[in-house]
C-alpha positions, 0 to 999 in steps of 0.5 A: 870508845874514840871521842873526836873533838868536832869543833864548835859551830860558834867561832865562824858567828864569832868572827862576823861579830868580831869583824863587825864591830872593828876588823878582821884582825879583832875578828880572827883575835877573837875566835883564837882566844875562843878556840885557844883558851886555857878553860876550852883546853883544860876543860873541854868535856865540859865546855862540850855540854855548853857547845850547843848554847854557845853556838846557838846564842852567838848566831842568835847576836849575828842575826839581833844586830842584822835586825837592830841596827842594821834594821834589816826585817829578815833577820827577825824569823832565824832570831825568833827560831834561835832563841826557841832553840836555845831555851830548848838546848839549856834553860838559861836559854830562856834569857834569848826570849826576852831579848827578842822584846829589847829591839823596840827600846834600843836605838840604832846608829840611824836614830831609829 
């Protein structure tokens, strides 16, 4: 039985938090160190059970900063569904559902 590694769909959501918040140097800094990681490498069936969450919770950010600071209203219904999926994917995914309450209480850069 062949088991082929098909990668995460996380680094790509990695690299836009990563760019965001500083450069496309600290983008691409931070999906090496996901991807190359001692843990990802020396445990990877493990990392693998994680994988879904991993990649769900980092899109979930993606879309929390497009609506938080970025105020941009779209982004609300693919947050919502992302934190659906992640309390469905792993039940620590619960705590991305209480997330979706924190926009209200968090400032944004503008003042809002």
């Amino acid at each position: 039985m062949s088991h082929r590694h098909r990668g995460s769909p996380g680094p790509p959501a990695a690299y836009i938090l990563g760019k965001r918040s500083h450069s496309a140097t600290a983008g691409l800094l931070t999906v090496t160190i996901l991807v190359a990681s001692l843990w990802a490498i020396e445990l990877a069936r493990f990392g693998r059970m994680y994988t879904p969450f991993q990649a769900i919770f980092t899109w979930y950010l993606v879309y929390f900063v497009r609506y938080v600071v970025d105020q941009d209203r779209r982004a609300l219904w693919p947050m919502l569904i992302l934190s659906v999926f992640g309390a469905l994917v792993w039940e620590g995914g619960i705590f991305i559902l209480a997330l979706n309450a924190v926009p209200p209480f968090v400032a944004t850069p503008r003042g809002g």
